[in-house]
N, CA, C and O atoms as a DFTB+ gen file, in Angstrom:
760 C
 N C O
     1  1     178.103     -55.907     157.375
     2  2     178.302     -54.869     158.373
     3  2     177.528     -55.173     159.643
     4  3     177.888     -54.855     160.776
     5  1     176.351     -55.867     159.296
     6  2     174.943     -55.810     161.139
     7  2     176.234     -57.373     161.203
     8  3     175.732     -58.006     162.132
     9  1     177.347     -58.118     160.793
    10  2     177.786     -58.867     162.071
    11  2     178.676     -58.200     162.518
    12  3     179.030     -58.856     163.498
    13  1     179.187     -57.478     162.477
    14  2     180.591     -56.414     163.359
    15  2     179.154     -55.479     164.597
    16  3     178.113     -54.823     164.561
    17  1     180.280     -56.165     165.632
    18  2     179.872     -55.638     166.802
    19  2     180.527     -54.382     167.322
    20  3     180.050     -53.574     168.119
    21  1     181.803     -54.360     166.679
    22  2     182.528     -53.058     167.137
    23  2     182.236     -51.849     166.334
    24  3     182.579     -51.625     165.173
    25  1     181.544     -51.103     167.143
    26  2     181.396     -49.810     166.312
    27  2     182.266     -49.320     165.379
    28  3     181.789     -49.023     164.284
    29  1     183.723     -49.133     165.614
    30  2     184.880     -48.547     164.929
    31  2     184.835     -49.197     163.622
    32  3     184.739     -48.342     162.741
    33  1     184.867     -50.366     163.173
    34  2     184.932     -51.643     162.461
    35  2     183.514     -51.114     161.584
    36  3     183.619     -51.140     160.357
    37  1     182.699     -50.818     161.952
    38  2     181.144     -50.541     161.372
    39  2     181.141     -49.230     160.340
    40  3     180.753     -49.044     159.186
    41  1     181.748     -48.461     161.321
    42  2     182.182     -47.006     160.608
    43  2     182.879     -47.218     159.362
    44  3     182.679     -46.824     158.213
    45  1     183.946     -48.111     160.025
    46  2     185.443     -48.170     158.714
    47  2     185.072     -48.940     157.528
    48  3     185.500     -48.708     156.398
    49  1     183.968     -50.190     157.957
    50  2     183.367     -51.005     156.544
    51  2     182.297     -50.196     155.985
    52  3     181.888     -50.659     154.921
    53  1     181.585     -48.895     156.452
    54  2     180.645     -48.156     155.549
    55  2     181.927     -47.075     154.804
    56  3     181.599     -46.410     153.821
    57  1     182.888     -47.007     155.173
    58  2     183.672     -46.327     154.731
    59  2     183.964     -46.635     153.401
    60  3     183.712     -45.979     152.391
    61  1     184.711     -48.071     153.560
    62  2     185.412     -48.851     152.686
    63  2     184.626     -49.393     151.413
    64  3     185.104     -49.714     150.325
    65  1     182.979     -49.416     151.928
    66  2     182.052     -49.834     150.976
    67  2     181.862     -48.914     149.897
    68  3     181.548     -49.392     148.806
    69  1     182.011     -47.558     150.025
    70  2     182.600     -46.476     149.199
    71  2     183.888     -46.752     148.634
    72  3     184.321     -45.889     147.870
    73  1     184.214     -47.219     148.729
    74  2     185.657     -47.837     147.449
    75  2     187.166     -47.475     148.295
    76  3     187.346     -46.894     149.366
    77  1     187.875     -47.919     147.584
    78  2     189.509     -47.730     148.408
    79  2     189.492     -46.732     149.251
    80  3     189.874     -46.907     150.408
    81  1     188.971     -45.311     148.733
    82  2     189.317     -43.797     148.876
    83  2     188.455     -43.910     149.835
    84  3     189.024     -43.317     150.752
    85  1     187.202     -44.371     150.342
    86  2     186.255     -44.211     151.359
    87  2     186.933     -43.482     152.845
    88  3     186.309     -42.674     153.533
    89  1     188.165     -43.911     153.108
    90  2     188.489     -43.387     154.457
    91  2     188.801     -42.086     154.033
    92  3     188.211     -41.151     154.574
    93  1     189.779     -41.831     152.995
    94  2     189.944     -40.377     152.815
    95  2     188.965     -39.444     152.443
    96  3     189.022     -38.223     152.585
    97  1     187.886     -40.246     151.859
    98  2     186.909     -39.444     151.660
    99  2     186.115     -38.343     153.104
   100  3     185.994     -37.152     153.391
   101  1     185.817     -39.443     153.548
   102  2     185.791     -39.355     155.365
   103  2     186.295     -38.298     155.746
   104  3     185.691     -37.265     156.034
   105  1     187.856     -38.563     155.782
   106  2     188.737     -37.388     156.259
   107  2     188.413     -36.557     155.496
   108  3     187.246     -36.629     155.881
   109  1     188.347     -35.467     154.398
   110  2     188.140     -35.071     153.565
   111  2     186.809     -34.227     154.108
   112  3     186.951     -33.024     154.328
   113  1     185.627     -34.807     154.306
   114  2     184.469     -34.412     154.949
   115  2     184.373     -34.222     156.547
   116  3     183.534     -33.484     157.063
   117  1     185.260     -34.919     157.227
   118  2     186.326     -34.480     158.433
   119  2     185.940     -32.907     158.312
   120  3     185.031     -32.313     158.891
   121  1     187.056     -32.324     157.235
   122  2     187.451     -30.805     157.152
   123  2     186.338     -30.210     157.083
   124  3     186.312     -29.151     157.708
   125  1     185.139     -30.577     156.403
   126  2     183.882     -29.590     156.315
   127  2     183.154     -29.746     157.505
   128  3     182.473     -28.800     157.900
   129  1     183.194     -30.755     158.109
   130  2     182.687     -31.133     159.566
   131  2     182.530     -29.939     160.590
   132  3     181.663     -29.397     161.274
   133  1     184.383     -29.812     160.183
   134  2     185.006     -28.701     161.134
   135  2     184.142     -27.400     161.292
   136  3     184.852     -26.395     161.256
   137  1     182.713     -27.125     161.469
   138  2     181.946     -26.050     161.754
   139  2     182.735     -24.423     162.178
   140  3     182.492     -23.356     161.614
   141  1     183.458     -24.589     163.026
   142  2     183.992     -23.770     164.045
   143  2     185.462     -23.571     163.529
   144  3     185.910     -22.499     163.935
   145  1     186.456     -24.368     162.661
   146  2     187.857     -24.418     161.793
   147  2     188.425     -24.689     163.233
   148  3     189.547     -24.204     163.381
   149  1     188.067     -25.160     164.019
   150  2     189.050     -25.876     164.930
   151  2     189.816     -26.625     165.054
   152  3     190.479     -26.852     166.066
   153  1     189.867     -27.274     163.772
   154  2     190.882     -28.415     163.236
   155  2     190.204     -29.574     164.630
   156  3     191.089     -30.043     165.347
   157  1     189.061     -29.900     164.897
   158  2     188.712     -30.770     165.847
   159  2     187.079     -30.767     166.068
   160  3     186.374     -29.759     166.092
   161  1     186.643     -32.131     166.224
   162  2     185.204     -32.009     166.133
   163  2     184.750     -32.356     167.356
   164  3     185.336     -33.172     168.068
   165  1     183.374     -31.591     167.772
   166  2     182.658     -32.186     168.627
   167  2     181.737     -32.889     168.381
   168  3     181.341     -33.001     167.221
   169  1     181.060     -33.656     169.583
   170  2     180.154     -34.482     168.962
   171  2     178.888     -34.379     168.018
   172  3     178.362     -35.268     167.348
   173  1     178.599     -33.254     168.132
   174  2     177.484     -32.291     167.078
   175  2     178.270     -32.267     165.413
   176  3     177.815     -32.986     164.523
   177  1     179.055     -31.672     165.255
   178  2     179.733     -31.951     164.481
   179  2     180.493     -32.859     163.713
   180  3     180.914     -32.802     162.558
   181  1     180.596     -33.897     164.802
   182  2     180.818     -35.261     164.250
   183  2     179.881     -35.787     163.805
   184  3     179.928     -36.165     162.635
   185  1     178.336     -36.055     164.837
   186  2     177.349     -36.848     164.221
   187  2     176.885     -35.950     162.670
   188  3     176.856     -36.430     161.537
   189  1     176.613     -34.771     163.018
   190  2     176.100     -33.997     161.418
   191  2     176.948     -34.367     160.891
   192  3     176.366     -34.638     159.841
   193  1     178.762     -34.856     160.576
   194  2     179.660     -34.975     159.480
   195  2     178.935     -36.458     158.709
   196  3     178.444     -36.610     157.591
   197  1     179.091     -37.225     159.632
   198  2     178.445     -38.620     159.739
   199  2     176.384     -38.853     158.582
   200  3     175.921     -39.645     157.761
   201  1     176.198     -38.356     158.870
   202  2     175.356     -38.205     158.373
   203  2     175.162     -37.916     157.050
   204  3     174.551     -38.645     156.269
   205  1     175.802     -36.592     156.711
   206  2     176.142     -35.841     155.343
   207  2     176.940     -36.797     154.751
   208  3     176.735     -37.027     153.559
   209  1     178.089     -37.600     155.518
   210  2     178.701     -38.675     154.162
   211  2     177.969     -40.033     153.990
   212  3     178.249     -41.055     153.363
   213  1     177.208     -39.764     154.566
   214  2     175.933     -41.021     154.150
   215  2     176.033     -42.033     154.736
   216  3     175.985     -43.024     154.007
   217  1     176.258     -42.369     156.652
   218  2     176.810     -42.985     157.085
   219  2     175.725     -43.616     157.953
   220  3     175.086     -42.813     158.633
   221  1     175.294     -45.313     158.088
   222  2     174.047     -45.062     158.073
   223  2     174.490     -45.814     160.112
   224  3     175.156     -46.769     160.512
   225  1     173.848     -44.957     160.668
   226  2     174.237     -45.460     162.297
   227  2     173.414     -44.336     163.442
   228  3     173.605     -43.120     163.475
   229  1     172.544     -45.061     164.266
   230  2     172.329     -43.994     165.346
   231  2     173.079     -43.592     166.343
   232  3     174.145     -44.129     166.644
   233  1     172.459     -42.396     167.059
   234  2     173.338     -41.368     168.267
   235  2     174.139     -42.100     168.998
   236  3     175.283     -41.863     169.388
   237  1     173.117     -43.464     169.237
   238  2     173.956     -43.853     170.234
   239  2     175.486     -44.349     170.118
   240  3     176.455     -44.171     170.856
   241  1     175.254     -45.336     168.384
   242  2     176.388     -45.982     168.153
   243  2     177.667     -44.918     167.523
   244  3     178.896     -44.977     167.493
   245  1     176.676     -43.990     167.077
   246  2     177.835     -42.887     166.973
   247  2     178.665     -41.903     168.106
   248  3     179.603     -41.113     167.994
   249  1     177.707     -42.433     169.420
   250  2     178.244     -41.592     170.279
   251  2     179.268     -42.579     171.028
   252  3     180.142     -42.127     171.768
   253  1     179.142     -43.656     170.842
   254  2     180.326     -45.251     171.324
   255  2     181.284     -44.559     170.484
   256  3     181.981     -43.762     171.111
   257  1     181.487     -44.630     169.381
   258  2     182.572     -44.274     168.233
   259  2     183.652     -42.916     168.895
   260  3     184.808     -42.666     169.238
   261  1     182.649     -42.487     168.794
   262  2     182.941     -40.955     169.832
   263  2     183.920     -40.858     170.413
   264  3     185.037     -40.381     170.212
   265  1     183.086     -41.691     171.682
   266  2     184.366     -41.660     172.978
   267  2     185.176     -42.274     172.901
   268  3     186.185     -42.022     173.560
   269  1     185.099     -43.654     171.839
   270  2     186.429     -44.269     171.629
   271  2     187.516     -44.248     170.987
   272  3     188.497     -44.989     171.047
   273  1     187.190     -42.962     170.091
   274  2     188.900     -42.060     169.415
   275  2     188.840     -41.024     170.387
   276  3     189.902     -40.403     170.440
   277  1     187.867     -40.574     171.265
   278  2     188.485     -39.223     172.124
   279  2     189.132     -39.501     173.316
   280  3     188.673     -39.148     174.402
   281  1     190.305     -40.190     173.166
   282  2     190.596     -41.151     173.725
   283  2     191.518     -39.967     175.345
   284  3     191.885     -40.535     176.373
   285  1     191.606     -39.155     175.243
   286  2     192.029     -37.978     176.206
   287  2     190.925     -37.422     177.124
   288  3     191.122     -36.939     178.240
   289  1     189.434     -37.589     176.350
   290  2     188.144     -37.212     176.854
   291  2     187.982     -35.725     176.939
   292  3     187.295     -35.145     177.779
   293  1     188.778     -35.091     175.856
   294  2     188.627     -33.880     176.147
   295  2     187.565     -33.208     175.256
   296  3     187.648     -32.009     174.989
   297  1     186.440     -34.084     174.739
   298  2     185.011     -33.923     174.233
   299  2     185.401     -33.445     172.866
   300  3     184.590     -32.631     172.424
   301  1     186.561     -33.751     171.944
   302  2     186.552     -33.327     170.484
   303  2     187.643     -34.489     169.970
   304  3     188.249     -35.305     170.663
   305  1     187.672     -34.360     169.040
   306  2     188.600     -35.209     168.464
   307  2     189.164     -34.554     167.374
   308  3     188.635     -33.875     166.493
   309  1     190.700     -34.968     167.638
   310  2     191.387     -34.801     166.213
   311  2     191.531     -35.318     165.094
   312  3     191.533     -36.547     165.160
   313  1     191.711     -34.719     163.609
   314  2     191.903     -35.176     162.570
   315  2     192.605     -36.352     162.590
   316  3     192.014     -37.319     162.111
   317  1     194.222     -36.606     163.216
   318  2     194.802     -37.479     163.201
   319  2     194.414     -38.609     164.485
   320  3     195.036     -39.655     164.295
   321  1     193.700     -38.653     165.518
   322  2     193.014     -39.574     166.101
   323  2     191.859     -40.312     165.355
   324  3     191.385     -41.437     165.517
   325  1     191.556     -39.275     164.457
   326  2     190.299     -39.931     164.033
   327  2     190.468     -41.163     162.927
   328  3     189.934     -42.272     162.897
   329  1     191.691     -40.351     161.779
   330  2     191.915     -41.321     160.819
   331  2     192.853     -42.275     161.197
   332  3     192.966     -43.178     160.369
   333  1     193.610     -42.375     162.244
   334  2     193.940     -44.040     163.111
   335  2     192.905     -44.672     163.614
   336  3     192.732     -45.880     163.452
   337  1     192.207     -43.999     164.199
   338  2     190.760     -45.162     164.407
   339  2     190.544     -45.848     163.149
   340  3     190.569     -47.078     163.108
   341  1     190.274     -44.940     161.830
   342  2     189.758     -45.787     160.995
   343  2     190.655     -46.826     160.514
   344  3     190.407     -48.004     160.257
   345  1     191.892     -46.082     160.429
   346  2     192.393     -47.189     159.284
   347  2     192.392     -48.501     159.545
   348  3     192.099     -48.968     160.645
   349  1     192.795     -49.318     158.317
   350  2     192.743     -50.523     158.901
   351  2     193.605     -50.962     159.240
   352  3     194.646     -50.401     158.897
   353  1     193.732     -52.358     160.209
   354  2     195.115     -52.927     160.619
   355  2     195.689     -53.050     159.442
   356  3     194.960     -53.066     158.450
   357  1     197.275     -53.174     159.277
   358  2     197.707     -53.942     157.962
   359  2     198.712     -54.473     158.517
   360  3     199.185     -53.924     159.512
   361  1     199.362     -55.839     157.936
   362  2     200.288     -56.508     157.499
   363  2     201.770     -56.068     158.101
   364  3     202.026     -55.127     157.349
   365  1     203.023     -56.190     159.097
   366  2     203.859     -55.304     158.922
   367  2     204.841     -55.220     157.511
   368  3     205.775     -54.445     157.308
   369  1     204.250     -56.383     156.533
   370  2     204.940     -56.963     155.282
   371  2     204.346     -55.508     154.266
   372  3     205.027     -54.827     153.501
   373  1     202.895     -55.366     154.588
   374  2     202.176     -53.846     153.649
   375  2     203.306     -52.743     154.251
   376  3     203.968     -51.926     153.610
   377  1     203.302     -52.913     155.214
   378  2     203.974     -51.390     155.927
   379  2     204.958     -50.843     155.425
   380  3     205.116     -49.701     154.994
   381  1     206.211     -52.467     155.559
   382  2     207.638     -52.304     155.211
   383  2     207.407     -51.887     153.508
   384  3     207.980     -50.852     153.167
   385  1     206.786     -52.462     152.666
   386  2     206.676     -52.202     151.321
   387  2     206.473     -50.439     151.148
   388  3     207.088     -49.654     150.426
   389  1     205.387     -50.211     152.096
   390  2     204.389     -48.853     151.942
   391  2     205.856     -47.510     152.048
   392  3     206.047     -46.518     151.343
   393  1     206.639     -48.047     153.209
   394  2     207.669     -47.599     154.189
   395  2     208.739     -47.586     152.693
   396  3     209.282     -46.508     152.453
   397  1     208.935     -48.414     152.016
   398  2     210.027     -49.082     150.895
   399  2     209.734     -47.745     149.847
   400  3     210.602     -46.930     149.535
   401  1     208.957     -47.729     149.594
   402  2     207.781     -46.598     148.197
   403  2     208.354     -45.131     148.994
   404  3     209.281     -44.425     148.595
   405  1     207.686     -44.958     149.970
   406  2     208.287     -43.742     150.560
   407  2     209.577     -42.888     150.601
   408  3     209.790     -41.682     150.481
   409  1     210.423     -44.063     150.835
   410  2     211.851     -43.866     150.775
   411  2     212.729     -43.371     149.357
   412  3     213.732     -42.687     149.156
   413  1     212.041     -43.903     148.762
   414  2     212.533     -43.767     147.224
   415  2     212.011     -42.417     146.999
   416  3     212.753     -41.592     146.465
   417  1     210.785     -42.086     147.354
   418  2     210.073     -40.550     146.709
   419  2     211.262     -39.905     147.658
   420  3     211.989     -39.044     147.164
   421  1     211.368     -40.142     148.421
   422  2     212.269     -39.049     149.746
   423  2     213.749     -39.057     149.218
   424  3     214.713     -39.702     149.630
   425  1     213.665     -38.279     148.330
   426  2     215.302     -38.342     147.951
   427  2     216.099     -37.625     148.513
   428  3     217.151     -37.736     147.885
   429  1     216.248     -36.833     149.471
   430  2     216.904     -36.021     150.655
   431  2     216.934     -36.968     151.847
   432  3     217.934     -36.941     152.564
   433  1     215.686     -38.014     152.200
   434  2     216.228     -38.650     153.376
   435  2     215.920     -37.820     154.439
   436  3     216.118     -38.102     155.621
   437  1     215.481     -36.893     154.058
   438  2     214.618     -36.183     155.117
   439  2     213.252     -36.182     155.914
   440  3     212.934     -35.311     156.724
   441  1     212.317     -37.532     155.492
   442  2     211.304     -38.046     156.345
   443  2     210.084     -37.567     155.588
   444  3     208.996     -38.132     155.692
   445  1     210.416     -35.914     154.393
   446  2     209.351     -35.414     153.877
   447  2     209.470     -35.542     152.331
   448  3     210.600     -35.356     151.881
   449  1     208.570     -35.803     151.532
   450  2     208.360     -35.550     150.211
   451  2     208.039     -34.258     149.627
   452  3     206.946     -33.769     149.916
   453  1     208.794     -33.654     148.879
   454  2     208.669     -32.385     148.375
   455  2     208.417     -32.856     146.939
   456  3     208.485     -34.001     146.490
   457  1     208.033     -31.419     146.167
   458  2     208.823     -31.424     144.576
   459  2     210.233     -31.672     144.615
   460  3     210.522     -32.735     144.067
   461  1     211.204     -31.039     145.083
   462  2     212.374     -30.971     144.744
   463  2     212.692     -32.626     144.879
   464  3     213.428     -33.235     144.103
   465  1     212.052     -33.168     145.916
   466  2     212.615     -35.040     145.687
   467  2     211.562     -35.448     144.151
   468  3     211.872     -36.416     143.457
   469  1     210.491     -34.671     143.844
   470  2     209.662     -35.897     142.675
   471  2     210.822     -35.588     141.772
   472  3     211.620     -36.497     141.546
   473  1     210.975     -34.587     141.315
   474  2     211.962     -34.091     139.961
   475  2     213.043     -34.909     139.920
   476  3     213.814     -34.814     138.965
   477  1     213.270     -35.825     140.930
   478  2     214.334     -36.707     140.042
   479  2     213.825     -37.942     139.978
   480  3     214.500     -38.814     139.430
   481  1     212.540     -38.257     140.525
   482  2     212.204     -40.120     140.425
   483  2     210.318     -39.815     139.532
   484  3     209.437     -40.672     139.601
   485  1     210.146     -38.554     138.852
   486  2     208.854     -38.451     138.540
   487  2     208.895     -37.770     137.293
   488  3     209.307     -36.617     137.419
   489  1     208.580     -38.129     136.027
   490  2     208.675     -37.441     134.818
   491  2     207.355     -36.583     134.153
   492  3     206.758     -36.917     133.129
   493  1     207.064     -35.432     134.971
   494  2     206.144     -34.503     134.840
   495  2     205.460     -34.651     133.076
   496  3     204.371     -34.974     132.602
   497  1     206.879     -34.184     132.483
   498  2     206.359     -34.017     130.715
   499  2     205.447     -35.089     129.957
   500  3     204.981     -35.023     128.820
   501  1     205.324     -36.134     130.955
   502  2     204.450     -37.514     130.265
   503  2     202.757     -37.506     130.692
   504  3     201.873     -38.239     130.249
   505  1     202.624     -36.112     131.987
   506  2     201.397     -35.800     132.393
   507  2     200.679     -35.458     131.368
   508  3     201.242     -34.667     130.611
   509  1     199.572     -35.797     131.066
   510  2     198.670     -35.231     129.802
   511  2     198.267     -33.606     130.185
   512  3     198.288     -32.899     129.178
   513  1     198.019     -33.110     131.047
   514  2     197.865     -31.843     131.333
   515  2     198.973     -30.954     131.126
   516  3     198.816     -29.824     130.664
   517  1     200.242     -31.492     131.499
   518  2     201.248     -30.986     130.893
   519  2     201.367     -30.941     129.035
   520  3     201.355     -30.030     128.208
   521  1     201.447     -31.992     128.986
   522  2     201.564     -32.050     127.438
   523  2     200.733     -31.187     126.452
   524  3     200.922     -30.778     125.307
   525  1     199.582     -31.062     127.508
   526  2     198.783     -29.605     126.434
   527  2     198.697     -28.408     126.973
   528  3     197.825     -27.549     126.849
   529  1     199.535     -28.420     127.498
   530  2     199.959     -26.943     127.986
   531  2     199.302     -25.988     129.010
   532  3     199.502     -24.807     129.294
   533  1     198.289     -27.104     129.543
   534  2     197.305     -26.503     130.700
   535  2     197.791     -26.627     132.063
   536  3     197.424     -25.706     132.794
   537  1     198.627     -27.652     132.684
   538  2     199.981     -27.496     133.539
   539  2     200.973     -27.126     133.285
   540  3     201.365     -27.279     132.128
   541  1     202.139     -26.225     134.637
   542  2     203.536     -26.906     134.574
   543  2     203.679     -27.731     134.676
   544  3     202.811     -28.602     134.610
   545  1     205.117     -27.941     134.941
   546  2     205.830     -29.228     136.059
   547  2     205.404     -29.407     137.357
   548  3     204.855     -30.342     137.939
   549  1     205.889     -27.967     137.785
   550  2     205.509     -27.474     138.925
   551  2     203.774     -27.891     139.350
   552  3     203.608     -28.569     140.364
   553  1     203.006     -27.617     138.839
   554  2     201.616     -28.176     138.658
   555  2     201.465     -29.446     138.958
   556  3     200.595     -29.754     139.772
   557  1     202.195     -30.327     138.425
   558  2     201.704     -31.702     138.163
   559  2     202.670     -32.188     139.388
   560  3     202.404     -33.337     139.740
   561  1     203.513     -31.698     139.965
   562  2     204.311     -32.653     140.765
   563  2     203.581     -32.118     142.407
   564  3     203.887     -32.513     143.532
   565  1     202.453     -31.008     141.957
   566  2     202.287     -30.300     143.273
   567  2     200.508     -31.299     143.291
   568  3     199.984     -31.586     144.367
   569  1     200.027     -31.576     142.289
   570  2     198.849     -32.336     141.855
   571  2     199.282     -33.758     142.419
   572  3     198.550     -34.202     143.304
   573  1     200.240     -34.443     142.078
   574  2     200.370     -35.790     142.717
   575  2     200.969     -35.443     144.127
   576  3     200.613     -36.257     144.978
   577  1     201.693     -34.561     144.539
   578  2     201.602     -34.873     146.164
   579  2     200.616     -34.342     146.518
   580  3     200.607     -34.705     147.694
   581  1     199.726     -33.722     146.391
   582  2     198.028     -33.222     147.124
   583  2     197.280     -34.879     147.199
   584  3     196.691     -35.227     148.222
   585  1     197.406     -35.846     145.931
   586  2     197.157     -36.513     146.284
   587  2     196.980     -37.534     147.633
   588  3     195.956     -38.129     147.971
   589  1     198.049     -37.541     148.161
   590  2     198.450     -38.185     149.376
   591  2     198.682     -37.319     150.859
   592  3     198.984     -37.744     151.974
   593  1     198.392     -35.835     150.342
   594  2     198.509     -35.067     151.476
   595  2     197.613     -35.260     152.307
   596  3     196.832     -36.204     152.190
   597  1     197.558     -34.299     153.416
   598  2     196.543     -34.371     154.441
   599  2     195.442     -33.659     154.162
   600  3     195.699     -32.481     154.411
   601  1     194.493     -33.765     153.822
   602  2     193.152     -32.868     153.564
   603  2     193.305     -31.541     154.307
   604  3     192.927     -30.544     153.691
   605  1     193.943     -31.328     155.884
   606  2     193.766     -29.921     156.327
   607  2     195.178     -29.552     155.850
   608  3     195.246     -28.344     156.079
   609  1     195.861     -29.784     155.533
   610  2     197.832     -29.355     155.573
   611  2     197.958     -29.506     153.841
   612  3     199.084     -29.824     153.458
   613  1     197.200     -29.364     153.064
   614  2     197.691     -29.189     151.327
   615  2     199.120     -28.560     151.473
   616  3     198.801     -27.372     151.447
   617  1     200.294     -28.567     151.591
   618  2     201.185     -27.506     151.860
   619  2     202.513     -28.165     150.925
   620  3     203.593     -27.575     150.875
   621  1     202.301     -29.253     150.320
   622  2     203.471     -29.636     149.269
   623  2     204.382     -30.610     149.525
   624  3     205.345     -31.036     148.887
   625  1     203.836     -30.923     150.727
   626  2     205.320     -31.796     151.807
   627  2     204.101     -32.941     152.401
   628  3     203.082     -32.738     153.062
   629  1     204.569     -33.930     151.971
   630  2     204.249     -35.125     152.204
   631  2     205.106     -36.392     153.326
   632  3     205.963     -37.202     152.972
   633  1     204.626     -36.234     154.480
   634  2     204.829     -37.269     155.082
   635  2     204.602     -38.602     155.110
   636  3     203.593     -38.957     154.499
   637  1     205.528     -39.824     155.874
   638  2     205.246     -40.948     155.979
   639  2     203.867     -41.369     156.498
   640  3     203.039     -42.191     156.103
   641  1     203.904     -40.722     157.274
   642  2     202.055     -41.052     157.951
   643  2     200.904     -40.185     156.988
   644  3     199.719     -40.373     157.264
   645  1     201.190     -39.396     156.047
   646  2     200.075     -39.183     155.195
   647  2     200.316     -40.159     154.104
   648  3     199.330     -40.765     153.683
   649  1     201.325     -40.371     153.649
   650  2     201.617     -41.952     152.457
   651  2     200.552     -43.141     153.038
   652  3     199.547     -43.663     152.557
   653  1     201.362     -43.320     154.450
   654  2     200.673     -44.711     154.911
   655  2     198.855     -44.415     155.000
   656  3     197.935     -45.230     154.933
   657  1     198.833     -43.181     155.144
   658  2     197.478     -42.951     155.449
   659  2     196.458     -43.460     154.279
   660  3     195.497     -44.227     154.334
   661  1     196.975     -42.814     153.324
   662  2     196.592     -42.434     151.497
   663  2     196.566     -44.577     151.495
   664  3     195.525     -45.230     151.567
   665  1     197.911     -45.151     151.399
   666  2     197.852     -46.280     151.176
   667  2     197.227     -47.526     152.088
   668  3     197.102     -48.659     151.625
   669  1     196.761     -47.072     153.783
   670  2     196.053     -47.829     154.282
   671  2     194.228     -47.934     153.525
   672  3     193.424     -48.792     153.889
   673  1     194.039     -47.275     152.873
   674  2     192.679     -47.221     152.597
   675  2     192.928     -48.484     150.886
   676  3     192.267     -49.512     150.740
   677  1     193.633     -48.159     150.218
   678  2     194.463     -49.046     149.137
   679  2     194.212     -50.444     149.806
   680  3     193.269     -51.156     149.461
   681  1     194.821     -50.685     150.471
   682  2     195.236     -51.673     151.129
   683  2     194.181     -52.543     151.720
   684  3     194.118     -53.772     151.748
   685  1     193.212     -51.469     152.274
   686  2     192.012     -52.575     152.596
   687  2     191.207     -52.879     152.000
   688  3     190.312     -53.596     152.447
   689  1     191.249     -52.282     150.334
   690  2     190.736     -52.973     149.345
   691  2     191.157     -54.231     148.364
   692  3     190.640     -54.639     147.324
   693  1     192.204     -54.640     149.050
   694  2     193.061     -56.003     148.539
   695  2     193.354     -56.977     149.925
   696  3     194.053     -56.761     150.915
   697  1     192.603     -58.002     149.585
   698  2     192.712     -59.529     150.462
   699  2     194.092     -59.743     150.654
   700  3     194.509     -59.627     151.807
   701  1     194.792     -59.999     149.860
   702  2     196.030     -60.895     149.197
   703  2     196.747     -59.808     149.536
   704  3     196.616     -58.713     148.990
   705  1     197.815     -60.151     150.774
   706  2     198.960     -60.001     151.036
   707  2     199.720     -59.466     150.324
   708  3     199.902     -58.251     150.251
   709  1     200.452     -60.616     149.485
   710  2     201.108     -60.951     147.956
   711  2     200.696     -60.458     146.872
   712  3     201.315     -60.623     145.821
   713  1     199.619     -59.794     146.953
   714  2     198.903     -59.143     146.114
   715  2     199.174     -57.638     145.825
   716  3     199.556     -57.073     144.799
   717  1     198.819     -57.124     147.186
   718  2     199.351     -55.529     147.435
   719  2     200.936     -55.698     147.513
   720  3     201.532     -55.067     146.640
   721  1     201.577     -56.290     148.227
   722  2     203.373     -56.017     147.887
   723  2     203.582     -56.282     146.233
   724  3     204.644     -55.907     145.736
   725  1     202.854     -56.746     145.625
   726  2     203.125     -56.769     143.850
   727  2     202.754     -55.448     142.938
   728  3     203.333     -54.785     142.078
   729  1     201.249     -55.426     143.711
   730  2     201.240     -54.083     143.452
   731  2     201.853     -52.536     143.212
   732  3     201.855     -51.731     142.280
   733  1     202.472     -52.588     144.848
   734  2     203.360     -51.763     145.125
   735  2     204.537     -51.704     144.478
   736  3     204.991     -50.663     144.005
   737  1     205.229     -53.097     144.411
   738  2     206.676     -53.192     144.057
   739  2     206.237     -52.607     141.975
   740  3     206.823     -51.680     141.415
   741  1     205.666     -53.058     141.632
   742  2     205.234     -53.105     140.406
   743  2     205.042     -51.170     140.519
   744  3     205.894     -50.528     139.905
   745  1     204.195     -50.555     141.112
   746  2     204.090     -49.129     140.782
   747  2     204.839     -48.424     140.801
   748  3     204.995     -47.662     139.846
   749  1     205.737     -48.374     142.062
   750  2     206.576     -48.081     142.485
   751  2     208.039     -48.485     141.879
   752  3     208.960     -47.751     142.237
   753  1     208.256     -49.210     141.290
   754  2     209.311     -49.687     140.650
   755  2     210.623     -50.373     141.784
   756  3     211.818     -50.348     141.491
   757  1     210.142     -50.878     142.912
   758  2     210.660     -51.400     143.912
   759  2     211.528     -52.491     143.622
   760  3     212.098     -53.086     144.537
C-alpha cells in the first residue's frame, strides 16, 4: 500500500485487504456515515466513516480522496460517486461475463432483477433455511437479492450497476482473467 501514490488506489487496497466484500463493506458503513440520512457525506462524516472502518490514512490524504470523488465540488459526496471511485478497473472480458450473469437473472428483460425473474432460474426449496421451515421462498429469493442490492435501496429490485457493483469487489480478488470468466460461467451456469 506506502508504494501507491494515488490516494483513491490506497483507500481501495485497505479496502480490498479486508477480503472480496471490503468495498461493500465500505459502502455499507457509507450508510452509517450518513450522520444527517442525507444519503451524502461531508467531509466530517466521511473522515469519522473512515476511521470507524479501520482505515488507516491522515486528514490530509483523506481530504485528497475527498475532493477527488466530489467531483461537482458541491462539498458532499454521493453513495454512487463514491463506490465508482472505489471500484476497481476491470477487464471489458469481466464486464461482458458480469453483464452475461445478469441477463439470465433478468428474465423480463427489463434491466431489473426481481423475485418474480429468480422463481424461474433459482430453486428456493434447496435453501437450508427453507428446508427447516425457518424461511419462505419468498424469504430466500428476497435474502439473495439483498445480497447484491444497494446498502441504502434494500427494495427487492436489483440492478445492473448494483450486480457489477457486488461483482467488482469479487473480481479484484482474482488475478486471472480466465480465472474469474470460469468462475462466473461455472456459477452462473453460462
Amino acid at each position: 500500500m506506502a508504494q501507491s501514490t494515488d490516494p483513491i488506489e490506497k483507500l481501495r487496497l485497505q479496502c480490498l485487504a479486508k477480503g472480496s466484500a471490503g468495498i461493500k463493506g465500505l459502502g455499507r458503513t457509507f450508510r452509517i456515515m450518513d450522520d444527517d440520512g442525507s444519503r451524502t457525506l461531508d467531509f466530517k462524516e466521511f473522515l469519522k466513516g473512515l476511521h470507524e472502518y479501520g482505515v488507516n490514512m491522515d486528514k490530509e490524504e483523506a481530504l485528497k480522496i475527498f475532493s477527488l470523488i466530489d467531483k461537482d465540488g458541491g462539498g458532499t459526496i454521493d453513495f454512487d460517486e463514491f463506490l465508482q471511485a472505489l471500484r476497481p478497473p476491470m477487464s471489458s472480458a469481466r464486464k461482458q461475463v458480469i453483464a452475461e450473469a445478469f441477463r439470465k437473472l433478468d428474465r423480463t428483460g427489463d434491466g431489473v432483477v426481481t423475485i418474480e425473474d429468480l422463481q424461474s432460474v433459482y430453486n428456493a426449496t434447496h435453501h437450508p433455511k427453507y428446508k427447516t421451515g425457518q424461511w419462505t421462498q419468498e424469504q430466500v429469493f428476497r435474502a439473495f437479492l439483498d445480497s447484491f442490492d444497494s446498502p441504502y435501496e434494500k427494495d427487492g429490485k436489483v440492478t445492473l450497476e448494483e450486480f457489477t457493483n457486488y461483482y467488482s469487489g469479487v473480481s479484484a480478488s482474482i488475478d486471472s482473467d480466465s480465472y474469474f470468466l470460469e468462475m462466473m460461467r461455472n456459477a452462473w451456469k453460462l
